[in-house]
VEXKOL-594991 format. One line per field, with one value per residue: residue number from 1; z, y, x of N, C-alpha, C in turn; residue in three letters. Coordinates in steps of 0.2 Angstrom, whole numbers. Example, Ala and Ser with C-alpha at 12.3 -4.5 7.8 and 13.67 -1.06 7.14 Angstrom:
BEGIN
k (1,2) .
n_w (39,35) .
n_v (-28,-11) .
n_u (66,64) .
ca_w (39,36) .
ca_v (-22,-5) .
ca_u (62,68) .
c_w (39,39) .
c_v (-16,0) .
c_u (66,64) .
r (Ala,Ser) .
***
This chain:
BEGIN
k (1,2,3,4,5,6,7,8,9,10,11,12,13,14,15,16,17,18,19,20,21,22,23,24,25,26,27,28,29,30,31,32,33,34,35,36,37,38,39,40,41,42,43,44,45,46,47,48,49,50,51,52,53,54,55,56,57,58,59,60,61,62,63,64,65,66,67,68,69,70,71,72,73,74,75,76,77,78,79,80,81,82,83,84,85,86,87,88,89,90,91,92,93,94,95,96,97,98,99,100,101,102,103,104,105,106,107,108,109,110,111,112,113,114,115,116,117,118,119,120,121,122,123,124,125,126,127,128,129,130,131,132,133,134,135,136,137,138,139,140,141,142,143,144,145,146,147,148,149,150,151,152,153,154,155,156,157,158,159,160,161,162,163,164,165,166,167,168,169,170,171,172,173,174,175,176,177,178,179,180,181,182,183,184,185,186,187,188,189,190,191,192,193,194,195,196,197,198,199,200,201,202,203,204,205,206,207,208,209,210,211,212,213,214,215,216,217,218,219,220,221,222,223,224,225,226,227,228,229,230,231,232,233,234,235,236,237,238,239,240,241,242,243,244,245,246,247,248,249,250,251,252,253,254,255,256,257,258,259,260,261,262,263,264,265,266,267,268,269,270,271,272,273,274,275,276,277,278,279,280,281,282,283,284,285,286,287,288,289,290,291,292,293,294,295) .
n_w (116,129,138,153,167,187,194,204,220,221,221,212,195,181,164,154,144,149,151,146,153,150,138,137,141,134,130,125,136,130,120,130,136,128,123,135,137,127,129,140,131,126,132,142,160,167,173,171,178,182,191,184,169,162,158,162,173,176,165,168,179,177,170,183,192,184,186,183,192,197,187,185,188,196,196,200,201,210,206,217,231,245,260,264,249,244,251,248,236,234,238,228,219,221,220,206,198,206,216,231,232,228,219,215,221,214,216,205,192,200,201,201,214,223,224,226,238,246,244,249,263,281,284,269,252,252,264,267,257,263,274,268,263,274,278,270,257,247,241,237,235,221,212,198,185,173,161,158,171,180,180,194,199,205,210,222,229,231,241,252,254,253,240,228,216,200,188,173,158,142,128,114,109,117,124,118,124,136,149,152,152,163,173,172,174,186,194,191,195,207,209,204,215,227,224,215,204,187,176,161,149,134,123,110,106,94,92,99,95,81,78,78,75,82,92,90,97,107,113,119,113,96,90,86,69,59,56,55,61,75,78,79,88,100,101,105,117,124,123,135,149,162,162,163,149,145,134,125,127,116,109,94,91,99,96,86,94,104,95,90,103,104,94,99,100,98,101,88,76,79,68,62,69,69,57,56,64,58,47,51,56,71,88,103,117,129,132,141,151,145,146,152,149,161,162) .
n_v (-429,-443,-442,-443,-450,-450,-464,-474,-471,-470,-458,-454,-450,-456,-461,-464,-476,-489,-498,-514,-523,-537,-535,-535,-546,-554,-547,-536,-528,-515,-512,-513,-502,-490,-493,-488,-476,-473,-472,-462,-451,-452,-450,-459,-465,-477,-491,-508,-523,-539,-553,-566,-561,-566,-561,-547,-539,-539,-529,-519,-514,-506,-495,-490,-489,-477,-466,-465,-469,-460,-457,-465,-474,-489,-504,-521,-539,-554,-572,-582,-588,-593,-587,-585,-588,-576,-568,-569,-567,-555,-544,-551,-545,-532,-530,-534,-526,-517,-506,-497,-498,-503,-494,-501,-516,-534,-547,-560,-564,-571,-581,-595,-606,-613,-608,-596,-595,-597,-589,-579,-580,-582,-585,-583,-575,-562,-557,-555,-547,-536,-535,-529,-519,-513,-511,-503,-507,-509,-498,-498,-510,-525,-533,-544,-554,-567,-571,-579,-581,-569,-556,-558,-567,-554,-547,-552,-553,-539,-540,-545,-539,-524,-520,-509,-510,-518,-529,-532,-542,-533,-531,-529,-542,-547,-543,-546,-556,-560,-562,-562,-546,-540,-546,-539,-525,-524,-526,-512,-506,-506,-501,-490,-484,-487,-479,-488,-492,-498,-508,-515,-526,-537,-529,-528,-542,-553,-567,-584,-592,-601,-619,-623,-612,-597,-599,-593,-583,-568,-567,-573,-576,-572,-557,-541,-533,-525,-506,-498,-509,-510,-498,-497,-504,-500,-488,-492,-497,-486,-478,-481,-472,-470,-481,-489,-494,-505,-508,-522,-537,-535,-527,-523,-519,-507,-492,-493,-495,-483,-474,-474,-471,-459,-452,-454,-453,-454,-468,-481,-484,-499,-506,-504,-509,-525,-526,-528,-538,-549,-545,-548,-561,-562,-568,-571,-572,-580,-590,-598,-613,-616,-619,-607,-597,-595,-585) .
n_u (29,24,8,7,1,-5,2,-9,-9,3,9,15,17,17,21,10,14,20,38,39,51,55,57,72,77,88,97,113,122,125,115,105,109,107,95,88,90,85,73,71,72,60,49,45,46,45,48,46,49,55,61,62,67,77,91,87,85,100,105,100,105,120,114,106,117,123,118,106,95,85,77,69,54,55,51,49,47,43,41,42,35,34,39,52,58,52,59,71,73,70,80,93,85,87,101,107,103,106,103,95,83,67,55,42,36,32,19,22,12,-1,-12,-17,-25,-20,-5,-10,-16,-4,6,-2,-5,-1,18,23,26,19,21,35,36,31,36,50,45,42,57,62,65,58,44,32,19,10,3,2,-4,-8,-21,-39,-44,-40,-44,-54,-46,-38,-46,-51,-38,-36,-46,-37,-29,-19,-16,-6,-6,-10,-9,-13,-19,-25,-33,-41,-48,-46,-57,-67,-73,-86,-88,-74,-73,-85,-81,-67,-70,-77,-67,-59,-67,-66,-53,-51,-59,-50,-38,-30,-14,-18,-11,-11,-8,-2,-8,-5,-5,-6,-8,-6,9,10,13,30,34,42,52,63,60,58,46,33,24,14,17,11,15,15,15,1,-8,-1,-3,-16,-21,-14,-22,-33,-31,-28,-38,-43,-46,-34,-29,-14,0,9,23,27,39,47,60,62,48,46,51,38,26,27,27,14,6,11,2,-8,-28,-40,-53,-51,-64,-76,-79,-66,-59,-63,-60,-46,-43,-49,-40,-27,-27,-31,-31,-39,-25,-29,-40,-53,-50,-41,-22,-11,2,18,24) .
ca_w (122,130,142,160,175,194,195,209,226,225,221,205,187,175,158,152,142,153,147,149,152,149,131,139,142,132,124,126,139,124,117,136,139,122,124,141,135,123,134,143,127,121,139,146,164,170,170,173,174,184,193,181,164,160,160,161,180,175,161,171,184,174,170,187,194,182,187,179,196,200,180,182,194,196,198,199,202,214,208,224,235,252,264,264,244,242,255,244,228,232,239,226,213,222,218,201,198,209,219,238,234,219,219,216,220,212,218,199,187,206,199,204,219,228,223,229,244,248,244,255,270,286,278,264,250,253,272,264,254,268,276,264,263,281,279,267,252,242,243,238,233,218,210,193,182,168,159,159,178,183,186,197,206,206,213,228,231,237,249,256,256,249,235,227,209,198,183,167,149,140,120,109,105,124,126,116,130,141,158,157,154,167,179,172,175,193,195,188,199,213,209,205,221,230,220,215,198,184,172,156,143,130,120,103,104,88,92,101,89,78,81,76,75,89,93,93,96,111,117,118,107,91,90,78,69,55,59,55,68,80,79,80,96,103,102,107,125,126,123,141,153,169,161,158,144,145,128,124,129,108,107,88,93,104,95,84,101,107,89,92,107,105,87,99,99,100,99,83,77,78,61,59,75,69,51,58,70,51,42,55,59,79,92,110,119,136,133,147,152,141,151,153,151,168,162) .
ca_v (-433,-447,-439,-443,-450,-452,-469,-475,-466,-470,-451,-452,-447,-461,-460,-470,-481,-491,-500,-520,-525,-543,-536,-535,-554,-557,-541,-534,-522,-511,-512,-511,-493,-487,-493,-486,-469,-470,-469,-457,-446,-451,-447,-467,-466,-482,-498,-515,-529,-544,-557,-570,-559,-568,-558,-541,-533,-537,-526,-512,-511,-502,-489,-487,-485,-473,-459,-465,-472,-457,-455,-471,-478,-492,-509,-528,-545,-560,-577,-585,-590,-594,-582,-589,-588,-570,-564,-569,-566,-548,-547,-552,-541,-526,-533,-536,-519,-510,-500,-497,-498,-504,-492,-507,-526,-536,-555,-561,-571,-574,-583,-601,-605,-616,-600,-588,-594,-600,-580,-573,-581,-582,-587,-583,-570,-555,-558,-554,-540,-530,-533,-526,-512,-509,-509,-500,-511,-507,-494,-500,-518,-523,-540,-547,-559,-568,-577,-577,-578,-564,-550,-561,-567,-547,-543,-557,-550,-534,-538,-549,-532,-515,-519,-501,-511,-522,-528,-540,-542,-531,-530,-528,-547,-552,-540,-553,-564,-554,-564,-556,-539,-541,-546,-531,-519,-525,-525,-506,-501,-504,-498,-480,-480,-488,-476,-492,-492,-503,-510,-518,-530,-540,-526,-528,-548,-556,-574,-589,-596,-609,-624,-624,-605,-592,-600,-589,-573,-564,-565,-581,-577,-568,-552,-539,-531,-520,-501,-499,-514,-507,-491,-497,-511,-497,-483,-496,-498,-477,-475,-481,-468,-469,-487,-490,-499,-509,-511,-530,-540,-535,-521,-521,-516,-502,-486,-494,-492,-475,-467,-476,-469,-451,-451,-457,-447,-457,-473,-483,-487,-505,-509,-505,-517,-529,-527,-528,-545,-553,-547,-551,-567,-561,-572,-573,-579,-582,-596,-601,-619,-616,-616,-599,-597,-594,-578) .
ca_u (30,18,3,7,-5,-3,2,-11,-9,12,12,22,18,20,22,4,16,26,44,38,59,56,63,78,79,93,101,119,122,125,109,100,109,105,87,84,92,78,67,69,72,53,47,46,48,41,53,43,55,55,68,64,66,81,96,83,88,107,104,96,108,124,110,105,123,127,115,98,91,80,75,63,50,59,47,53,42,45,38,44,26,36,42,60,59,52,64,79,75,71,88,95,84,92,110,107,98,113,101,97,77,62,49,37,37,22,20,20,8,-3,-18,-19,-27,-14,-1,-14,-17,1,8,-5,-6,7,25,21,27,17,25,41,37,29,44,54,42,45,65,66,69,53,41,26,18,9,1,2,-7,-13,-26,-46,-48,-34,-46,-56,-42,-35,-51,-50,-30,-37,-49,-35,-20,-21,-11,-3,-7,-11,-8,-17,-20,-31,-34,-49,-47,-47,-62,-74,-74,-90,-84,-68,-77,-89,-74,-62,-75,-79,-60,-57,-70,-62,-45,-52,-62,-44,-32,-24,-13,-22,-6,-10,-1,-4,-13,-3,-2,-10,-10,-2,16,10,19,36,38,44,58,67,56,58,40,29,15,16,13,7,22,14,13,-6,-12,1,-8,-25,-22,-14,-27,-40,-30,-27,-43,-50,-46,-33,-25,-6,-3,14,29,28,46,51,64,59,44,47,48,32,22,28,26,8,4,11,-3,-17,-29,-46,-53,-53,-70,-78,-78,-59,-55,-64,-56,-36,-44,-48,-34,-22,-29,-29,-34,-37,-20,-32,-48,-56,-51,-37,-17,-8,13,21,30) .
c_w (125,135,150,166,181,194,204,214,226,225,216,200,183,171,156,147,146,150,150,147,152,142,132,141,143,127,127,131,136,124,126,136,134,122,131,141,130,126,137,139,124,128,143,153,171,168,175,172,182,187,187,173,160,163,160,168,177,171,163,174,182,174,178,190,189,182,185,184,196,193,181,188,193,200,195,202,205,209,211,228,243,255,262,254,243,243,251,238,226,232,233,219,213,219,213,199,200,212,227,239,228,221,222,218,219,213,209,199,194,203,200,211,225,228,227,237,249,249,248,261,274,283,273,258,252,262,271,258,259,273,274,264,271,283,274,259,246,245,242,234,230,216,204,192,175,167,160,166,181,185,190,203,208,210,222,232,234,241,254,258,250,246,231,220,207,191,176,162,147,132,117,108,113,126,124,121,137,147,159,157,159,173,180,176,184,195,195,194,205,214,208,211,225,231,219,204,194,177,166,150,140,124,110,103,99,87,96,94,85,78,76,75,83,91,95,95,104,115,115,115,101,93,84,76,65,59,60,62,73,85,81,86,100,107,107,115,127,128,131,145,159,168,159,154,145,139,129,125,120,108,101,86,96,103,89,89,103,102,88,97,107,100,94,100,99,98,93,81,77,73,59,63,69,59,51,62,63,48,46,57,69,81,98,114,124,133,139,147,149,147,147,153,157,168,164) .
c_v (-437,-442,-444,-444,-450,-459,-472,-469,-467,-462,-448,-453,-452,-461,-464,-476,-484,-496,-507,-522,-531,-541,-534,-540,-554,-554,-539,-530,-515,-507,-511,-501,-490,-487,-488,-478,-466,-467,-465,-450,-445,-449,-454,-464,-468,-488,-504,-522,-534,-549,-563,-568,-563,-563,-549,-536,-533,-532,-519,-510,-506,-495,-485,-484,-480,-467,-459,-468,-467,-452,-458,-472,-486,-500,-517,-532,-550,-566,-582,-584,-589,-588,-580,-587,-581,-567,-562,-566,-558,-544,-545,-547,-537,-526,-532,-529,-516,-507,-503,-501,-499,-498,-495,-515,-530,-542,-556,-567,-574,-576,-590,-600,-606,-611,-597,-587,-596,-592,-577,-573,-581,-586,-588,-576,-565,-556,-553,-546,-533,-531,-530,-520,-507,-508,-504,-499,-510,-503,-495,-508,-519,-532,-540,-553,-561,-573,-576,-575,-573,-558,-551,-560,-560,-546,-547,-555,-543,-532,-542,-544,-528,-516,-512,-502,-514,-522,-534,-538,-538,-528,-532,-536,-550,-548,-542,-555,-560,-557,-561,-548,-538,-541,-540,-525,-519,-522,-518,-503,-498,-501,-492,-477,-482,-483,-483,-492,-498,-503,-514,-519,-533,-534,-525,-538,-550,-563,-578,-590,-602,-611,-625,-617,-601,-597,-597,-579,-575,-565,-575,-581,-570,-561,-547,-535,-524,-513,-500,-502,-510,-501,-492,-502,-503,-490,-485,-496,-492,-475,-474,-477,-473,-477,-486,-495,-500,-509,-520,-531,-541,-531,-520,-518,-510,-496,-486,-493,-487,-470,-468,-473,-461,-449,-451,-451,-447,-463,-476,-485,-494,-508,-509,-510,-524,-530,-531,-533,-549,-553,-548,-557,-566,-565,-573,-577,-581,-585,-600,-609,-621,-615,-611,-600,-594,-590,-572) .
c_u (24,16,8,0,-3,-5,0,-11,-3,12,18,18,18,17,16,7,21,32,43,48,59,59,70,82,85,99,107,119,122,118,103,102,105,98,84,86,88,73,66,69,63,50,44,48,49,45,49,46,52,63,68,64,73,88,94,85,96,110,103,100,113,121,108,111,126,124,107,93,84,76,68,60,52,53,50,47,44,38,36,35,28,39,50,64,59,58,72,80,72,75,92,94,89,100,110,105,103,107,98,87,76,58,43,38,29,26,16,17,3,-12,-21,-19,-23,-9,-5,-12,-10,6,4,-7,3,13,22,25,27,22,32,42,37,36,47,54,46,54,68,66,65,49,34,24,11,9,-1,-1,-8,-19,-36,-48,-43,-39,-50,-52,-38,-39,-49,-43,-33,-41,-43,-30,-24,-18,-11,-6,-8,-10,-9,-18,-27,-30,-40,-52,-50,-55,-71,-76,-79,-90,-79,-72,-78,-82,-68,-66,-76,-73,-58,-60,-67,-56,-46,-55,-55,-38,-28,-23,-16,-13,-10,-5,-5,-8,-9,-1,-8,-10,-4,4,12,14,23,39,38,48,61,67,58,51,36,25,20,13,13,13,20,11,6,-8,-7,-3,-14,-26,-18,-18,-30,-37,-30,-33,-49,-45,-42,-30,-18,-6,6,17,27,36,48,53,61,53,43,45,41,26,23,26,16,2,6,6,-9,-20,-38,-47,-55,-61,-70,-75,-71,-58,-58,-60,-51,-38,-45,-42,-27,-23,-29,-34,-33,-30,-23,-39,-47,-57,-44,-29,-15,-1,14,24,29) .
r (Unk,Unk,Unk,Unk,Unk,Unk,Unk,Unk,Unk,Unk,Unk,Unk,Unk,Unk,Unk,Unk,Unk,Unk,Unk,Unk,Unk,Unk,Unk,Unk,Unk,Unk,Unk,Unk,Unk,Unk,Unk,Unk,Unk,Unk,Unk,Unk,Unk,Unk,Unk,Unk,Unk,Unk,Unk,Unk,Unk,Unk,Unk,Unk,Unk,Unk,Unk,Unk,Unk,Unk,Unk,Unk,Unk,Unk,Unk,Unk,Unk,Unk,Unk,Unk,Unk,Unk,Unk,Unk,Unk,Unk,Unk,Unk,Unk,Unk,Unk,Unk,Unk,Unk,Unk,Unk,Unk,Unk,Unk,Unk,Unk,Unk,Unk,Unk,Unk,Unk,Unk,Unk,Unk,Unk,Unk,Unk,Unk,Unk,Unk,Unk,Unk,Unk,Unk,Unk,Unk,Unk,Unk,Unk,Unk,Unk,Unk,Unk,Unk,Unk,Unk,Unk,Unk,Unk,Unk,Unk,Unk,Unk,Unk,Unk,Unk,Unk,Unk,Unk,Unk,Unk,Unk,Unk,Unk,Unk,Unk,Unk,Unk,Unk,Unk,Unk,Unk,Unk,Unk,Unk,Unk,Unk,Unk,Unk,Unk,Unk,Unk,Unk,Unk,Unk,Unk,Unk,Unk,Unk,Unk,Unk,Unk,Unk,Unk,Unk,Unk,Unk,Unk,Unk,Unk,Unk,Unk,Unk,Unk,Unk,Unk,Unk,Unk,Unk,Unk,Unk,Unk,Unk,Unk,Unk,Unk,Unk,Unk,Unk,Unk,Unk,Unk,Unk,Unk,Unk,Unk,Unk,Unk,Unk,Unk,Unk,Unk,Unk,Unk,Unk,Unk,Unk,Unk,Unk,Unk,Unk,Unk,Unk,Unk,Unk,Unk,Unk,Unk,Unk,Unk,Unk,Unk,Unk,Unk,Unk,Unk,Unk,Unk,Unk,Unk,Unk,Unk,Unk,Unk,Unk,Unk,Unk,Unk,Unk,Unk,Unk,Unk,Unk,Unk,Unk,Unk,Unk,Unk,Unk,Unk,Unk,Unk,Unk,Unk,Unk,Unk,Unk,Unk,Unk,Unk,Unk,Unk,Unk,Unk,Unk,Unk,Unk,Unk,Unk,Unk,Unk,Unk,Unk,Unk,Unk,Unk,Unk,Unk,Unk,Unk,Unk,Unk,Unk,Unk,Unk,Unk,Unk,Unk,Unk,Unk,Unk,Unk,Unk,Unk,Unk,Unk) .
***
């Protein structure tokens, strides 16, 4: 079974591998129950889904009305920036989900400045959340991002609110770039002196799509499929103490990542990373100056 941390200060337990439910885009109700019953057989008991994951809460919800609410920590994401927007489309999460309450609500992808500052001021998202918080509707509130400047703008989100968590890309490959470091590490500090939960993704992606393929993939970037590299990007994120590390939005992938993370057991050396970054051809999906997908 996976290890278990105290996710932040909420006071819950979560399994160090959390369930990224953008792989539940666009899958059968079938195939969602069937998957979410896996997880709780492997010891998953962290669900990270989103309002814009396609058809990813509709999918959830069945599960949740049928007795599986109080299985999962149950987290969703608003994209919406304005008051008037959050207020609905958290709303509407509930609806779709079937349940009375999330767990967590993250203002997603919050990294542009005009966003930032449009979400965190009077009528604005966070407005909206903390509302919600105080009816009831959510329990605790939580901030998302990607790209090179994310744990920058993470850091700047909680001096502006206590956010419960955060959540950004972290892989051996993004670990090159010694500005994000520098900026992760500032970032980390403060979330162990805060108790805020630190989330990570992207930690099995192996490159942007070369043009004309993914289409019809599941995820926006390619990502690494062979068990070996599976295992060795996933080590590589286990290894730092007191991080979640997220499932990528590929069902396919799925029990490749959990049979990955129930083996770890210490961190790869250098020289094999740097092996599996050659013989995979793996490449930064975040460069500095370079744009970021909105997902």
């Amino acid at each position: 079974m996976l290890p278990a941390l105290p996710f932040g200060n909420t006071g819950h337990e979560s399994s160090r591998v959390l369930f990224g439910a953008a792989a539940l885009w666009r899958c059968s109700q079938d195939e969602a129950d069937r998957t979410l019953d896996f997880l709780l057989e492997r010891g998953v008991n962290h669900i990270d889904a989103a309002s814009s994951y396609g058809e990813a809460e509709d999918r959830i919800g069945p599960a949740m009305a049928r007795g599986l609410r109080s299985e999962f920590f149950l987290a969703t994401k608003t994209k919406e920036r304005s008051y008037e927007g959050a207020r609905d489309e958290i709303r509407r999460s509930l609806e779709r989900m079937q349940v009375d309450c999330v767990d967590l609500l993250q203002l997603h992808n919050l990294v542009k400045e005009n966003e930032w500052e449009q979400a965190l001021s009077p009528g604005g998202a966070l407005e909206a959340a903390i509302e919600a918080r105080d009816e009831g509707l959510v329990r605790f509130i939580g901030v998302t991002g990607h790209g090179t400047r994310v744990a920058a703008m993470h850091a700047r989100s909680l001096e502006r609110f206590a956010f419960d968590s955060v959540l950004l890309p972290y892989s051996w490959i993004q670990w090159q770039d010694a500005r994000y470091v520098d900026e992760f590490e500032t970032l980390a500090a403060t979330c162990a002196d805060r108790g805020v939960a630190m989330q990570t993704i992207k930690s099995v992606a192996r490159r942007r799509w070369p043009e004309g393929q993914g289409e019809d993939s599941s995820t926006w970037y390619e990502p690494l499929t062979d068990p070996d590299a599976v295992r060795t990007a996933i080590h590589w994120a286990l290894a730092r103490p007191g991080i979640f590390v997220n499932t990528p939005s590929d069902l396919d992938l799925l029990r490749l990542v959990l049979d990955a993370a129930e083996s770890f057991d210490a961190a790869p050396p250098e020289p094999e990373l740097r092996d599996l970054a050659e013989r995979e051809g793996i490449e930064a999906l975040f460069v500095r100056g370079f744009g970021t997908p909105a997902a």
